[in-house]
SERO-346702 format. One record per residue: residue number from 0; residue in three letters; x, y, z of N, C-alpha, C, O in turn. Coordinates in steps of 0.1 Angstrom, whole numbers, plus 2048, in hexadecimal, padded with zeros to 3 digits. Each point is the difference from the previous one (the first is absolute). Layout:
BEGIN
node num->NUM, residuo->ALA, n_px->X, n_py->Y, n_pz->Z, ca_px->X, ca_py->Y, ca_pz->Z, c_px->X, c_py->Y, c_pz->Z, o_px->X, o_py->Y, o_pz->Z .
...
END
This chain:
BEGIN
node num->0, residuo->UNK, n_px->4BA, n_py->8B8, n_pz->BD0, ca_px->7F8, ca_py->7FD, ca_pz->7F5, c_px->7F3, c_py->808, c_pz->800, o_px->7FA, o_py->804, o_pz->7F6 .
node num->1, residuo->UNK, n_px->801, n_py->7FF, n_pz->816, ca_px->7F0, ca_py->80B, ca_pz->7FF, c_px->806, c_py->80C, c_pz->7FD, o_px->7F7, o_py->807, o_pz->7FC .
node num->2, residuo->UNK, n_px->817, n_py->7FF, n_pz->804, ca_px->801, ca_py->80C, ca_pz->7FE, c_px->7FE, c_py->803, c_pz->7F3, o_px->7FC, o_py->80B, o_pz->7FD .
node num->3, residuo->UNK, n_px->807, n_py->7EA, n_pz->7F8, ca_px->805, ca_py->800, ca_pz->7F4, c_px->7F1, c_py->801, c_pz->7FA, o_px->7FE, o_py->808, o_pz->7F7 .
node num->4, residuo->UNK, n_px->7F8, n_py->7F0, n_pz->80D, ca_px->7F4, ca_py->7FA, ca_pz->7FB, c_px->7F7, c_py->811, c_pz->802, o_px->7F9, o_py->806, o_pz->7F8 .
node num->5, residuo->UNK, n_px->80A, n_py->7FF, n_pz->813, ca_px->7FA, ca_py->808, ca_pz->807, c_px->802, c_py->80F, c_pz->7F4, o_px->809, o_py->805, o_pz->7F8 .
node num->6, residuo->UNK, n_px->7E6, n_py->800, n_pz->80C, ca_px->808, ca_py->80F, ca_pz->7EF, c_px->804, c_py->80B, c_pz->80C, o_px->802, o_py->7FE, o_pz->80C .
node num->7, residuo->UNK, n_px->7FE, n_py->80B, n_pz->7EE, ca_px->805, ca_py->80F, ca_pz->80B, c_px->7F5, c_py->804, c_pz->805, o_px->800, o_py->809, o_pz->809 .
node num->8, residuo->UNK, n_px->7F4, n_py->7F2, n_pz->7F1, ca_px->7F3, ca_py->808, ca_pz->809, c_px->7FD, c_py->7F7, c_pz->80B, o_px->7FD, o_py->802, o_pz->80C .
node num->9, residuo->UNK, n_px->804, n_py->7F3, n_pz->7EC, ca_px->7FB, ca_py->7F6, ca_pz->80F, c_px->806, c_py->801, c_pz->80C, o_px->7FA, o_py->7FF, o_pz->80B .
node num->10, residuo->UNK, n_px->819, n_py->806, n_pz->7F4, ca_px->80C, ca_py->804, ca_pz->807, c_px->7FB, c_py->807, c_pz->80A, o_px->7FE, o_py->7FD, o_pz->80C .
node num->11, residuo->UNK, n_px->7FF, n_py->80F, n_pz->7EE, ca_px->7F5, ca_py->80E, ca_pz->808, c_px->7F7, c_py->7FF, c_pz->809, o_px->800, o_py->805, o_pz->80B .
node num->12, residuo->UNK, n_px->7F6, n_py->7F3, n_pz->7ED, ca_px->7F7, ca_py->7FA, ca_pz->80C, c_px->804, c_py->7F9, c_pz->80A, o_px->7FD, o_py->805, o_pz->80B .
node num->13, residuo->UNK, n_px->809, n_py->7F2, n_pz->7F5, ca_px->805, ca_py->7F6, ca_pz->805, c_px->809, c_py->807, c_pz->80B, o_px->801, o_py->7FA, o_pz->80B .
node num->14, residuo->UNK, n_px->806, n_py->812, n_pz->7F3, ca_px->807, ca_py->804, ca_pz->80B, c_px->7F7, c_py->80E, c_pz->802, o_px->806, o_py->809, o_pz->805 .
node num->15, residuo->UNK, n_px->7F0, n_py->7F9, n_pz->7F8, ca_px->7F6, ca_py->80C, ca_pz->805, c_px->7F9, c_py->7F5, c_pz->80A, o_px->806, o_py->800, o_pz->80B .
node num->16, residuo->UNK, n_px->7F4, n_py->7FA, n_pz->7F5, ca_px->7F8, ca_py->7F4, ca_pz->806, c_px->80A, c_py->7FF, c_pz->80D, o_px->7FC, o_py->806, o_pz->80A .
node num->17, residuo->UNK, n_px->80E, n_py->7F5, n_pz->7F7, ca_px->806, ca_py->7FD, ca_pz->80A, c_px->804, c_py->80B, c_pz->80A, o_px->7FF, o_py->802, o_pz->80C .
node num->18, residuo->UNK, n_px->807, n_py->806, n_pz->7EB, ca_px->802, ca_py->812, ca_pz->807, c_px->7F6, c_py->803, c_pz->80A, o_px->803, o_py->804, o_pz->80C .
node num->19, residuo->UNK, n_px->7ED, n_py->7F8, n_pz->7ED, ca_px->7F1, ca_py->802, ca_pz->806, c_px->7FF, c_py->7FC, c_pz->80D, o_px->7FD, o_py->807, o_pz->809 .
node num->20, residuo->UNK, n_px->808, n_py->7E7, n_pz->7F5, ca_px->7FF, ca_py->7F8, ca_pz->80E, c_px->80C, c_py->806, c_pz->80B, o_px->7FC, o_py->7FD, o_pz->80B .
node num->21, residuo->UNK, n_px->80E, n_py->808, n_pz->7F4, ca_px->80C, ca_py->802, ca_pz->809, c_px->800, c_py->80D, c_pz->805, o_px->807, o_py->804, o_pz->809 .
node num->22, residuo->UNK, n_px->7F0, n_py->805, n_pz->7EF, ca_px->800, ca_py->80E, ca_pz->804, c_px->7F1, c_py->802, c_pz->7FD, o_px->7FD, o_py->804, o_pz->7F5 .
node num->23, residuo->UNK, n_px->7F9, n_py->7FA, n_pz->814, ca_px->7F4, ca_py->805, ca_pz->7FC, c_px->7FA, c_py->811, c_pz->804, o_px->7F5, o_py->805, o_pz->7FE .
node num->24, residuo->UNK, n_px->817, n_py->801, n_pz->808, ca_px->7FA, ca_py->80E, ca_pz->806, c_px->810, c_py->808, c_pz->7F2, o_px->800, o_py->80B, o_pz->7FC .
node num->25, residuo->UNK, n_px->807, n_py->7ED, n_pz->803, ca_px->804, ca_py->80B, ca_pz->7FA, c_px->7FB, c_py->801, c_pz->7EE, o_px->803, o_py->808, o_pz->7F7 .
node num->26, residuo->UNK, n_px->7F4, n_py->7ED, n_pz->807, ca_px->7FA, ca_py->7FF, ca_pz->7F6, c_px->7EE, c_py->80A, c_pz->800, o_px->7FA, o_py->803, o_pz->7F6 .
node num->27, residuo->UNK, n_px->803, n_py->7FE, n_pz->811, ca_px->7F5, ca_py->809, ca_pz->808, c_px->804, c_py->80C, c_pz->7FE, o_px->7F9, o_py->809, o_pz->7FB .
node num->28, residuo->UNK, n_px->815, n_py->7F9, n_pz->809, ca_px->806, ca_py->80F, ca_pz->804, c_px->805, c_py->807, c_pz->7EC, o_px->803, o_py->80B, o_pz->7FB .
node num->29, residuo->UNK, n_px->7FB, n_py->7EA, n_pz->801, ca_px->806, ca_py->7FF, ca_pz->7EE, c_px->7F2, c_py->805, c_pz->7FB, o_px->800, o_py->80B, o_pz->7F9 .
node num->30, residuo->UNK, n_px->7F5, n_py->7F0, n_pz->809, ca_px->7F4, ca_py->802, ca_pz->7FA, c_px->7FE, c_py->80A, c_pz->804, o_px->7FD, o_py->808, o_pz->7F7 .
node num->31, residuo->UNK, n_px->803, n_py->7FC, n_pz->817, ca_px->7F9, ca_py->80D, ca_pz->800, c_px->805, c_py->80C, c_pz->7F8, o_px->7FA, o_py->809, o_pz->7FB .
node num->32, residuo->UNK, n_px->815, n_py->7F5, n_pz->805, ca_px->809, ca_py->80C, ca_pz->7FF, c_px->7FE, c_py->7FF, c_pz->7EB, o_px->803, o_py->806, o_pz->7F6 .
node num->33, residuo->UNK, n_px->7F8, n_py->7F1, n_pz->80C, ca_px->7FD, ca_py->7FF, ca_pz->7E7, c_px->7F3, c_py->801, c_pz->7FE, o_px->7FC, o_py->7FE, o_pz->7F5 .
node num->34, residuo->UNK, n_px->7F9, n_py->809, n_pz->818, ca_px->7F9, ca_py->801, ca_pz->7F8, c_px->801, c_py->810, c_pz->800, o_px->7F8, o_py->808, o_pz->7FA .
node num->35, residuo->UNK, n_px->810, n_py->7FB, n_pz->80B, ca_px->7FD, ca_py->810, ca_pz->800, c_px->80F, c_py->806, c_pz->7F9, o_px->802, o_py->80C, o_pz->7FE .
node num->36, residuo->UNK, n_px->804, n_py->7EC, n_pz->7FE, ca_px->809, ca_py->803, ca_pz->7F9, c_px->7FF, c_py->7FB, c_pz->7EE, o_px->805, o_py->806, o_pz->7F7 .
node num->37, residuo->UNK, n_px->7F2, n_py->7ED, n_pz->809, ca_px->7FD, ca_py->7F3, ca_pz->7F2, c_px->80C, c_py->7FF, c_pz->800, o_px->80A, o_py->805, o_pz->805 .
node num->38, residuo->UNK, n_px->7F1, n_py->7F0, n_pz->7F3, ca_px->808, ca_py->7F4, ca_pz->7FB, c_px->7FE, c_py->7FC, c_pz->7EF, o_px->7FB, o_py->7F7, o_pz->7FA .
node num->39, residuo->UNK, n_px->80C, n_py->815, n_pz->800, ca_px->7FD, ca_py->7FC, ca_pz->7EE, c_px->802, c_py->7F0, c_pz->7FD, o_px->7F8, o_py->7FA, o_pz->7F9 .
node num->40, residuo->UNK, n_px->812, n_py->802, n_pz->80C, ca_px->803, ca_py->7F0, ca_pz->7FF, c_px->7F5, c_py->7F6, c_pz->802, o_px->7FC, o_py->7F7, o_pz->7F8 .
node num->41, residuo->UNK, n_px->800, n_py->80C, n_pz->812, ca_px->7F7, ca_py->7F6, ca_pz->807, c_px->7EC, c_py->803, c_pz->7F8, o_px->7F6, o_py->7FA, o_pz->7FE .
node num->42, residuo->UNK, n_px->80F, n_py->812, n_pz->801, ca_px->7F6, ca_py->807, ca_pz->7F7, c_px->7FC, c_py->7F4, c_pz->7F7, o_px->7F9, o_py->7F7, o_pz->802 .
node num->43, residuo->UNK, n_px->80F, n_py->80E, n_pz->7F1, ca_px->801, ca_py->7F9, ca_pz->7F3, c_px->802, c_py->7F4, c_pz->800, o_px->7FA, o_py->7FA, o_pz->7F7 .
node num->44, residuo->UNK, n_px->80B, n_py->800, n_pz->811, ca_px->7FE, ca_py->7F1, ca_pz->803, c_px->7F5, c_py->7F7, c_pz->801, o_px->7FE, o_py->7F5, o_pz->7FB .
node num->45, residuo->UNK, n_px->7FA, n_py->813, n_pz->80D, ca_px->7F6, ca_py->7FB, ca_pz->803, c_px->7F7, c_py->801, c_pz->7F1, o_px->7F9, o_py->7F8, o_pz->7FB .
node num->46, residuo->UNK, n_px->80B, n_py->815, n_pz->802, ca_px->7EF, ca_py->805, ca_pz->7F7, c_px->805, c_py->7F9, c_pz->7F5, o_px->7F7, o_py->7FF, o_pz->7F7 .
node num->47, residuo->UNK, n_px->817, n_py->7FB, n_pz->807, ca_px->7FC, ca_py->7F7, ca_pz->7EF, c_px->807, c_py->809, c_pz->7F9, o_px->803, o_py->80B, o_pz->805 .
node num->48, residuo->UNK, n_px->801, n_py->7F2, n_pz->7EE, ca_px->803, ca_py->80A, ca_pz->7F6, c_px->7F6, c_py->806, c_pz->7F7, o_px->804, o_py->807, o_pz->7F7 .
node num->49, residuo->UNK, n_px->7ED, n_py->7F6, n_pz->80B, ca_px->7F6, ca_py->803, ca_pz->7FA, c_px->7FC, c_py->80C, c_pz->808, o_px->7FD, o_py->80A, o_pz->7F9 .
node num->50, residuo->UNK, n_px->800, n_py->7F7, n_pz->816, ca_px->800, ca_py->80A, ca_pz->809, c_px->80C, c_py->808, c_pz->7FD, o_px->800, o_py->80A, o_pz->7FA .
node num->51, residuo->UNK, n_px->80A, n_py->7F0, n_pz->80B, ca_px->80E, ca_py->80D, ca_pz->7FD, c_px->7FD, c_py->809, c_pz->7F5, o_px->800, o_py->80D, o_pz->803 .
node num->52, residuo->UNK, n_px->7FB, n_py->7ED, n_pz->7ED, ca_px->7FE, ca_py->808, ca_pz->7F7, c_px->7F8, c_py->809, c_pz->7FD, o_px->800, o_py->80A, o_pz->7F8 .
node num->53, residuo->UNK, n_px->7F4, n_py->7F1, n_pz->813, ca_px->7F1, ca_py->80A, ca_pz->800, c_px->806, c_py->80C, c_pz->80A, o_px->801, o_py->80C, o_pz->7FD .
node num->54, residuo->UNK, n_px->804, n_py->7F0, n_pz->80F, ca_px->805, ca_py->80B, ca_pz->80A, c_px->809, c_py->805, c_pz->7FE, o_px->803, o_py->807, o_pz->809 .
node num->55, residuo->UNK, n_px->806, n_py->7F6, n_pz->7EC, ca_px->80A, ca_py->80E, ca_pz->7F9, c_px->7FC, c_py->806, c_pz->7F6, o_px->806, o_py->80A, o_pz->7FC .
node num->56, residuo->UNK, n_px->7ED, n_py->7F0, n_pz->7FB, ca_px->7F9, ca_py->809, ca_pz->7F7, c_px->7F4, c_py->80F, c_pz->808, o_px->7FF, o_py->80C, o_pz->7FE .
node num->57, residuo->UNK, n_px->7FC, n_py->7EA, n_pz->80C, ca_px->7F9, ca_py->80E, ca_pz->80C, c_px->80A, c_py->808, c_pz->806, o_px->7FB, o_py->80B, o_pz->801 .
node num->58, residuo->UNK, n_px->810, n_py->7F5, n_pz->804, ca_px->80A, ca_py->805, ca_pz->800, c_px->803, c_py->80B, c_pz->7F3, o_px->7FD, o_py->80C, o_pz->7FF .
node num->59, residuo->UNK, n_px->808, n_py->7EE, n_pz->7FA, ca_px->803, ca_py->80A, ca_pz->7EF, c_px->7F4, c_py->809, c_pz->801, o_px->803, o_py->80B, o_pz->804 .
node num->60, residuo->UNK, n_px->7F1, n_py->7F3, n_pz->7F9, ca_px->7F4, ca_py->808, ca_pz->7FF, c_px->7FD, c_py->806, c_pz->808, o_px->7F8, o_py->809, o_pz->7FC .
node num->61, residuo->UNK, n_px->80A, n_py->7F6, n_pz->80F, ca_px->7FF, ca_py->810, ca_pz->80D, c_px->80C, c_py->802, c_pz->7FD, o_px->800, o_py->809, o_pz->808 .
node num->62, residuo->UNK, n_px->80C, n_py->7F7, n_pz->7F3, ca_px->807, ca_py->80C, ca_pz->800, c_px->7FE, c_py->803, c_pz->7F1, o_px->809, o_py->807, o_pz->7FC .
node num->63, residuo->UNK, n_px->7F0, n_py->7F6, n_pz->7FB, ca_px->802, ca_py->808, ca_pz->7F7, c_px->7F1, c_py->808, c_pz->7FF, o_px->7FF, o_py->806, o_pz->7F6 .
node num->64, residuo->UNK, n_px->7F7, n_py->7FB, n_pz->811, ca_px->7F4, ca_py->805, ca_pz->806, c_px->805, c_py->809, c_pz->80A, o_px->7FA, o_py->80B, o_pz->800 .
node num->65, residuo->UNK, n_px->810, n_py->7F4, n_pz->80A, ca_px->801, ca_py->80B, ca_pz->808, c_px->80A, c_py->808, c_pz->7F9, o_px->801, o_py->80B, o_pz->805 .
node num->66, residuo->UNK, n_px->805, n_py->7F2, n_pz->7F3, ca_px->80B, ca_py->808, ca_pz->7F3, c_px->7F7, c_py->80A, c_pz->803, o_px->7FF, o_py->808, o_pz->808 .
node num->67, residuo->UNK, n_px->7F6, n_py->7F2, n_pz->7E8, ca_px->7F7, ca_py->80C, ca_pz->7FB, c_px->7FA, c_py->80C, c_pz->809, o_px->7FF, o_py->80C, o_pz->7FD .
node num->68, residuo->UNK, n_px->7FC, n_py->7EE, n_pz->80F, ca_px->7F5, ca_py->808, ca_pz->806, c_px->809, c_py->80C, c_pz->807, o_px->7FF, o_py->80C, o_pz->800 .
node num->69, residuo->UNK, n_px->80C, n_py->7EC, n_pz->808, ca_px->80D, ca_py->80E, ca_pz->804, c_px->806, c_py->807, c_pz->7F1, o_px->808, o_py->809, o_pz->800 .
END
């Protein structure tokens, strides 16, 4: 019955959360290795879709500014 009630994001968390507690070094060993690689997912997630939309418009406009100037 919680599976049903439960949405797919809560799912995520809920087994990100537990992953956390049973593996706390190979979750350490995850972080370090995303920040130097990113994480578009975890990115956009965070920033909202009001952020997503501003940091793929700053995105668009440096390449269409470094278009011009090369």
């Amino acid at each position: 019955m919680k599976d049903q009630e439960e949405t797919v994001e809560q799912k995520r968390e809920r087994l990100r959360q537990h992953e956390m507690q049973r593996n706390p070094t190979g979750i350490m060993n995850d972080s370090i290795n995303s920040a130097y690689s990113g994480n578009l997912h975890e990115l956009v997630r965070g920033l909202g879709w009001k952020g997503a939309g501003i940091l793929l418009l700053v995105v668009v406009m440096a390449l269409i500014i470094v278009t011009f100037i090369l």
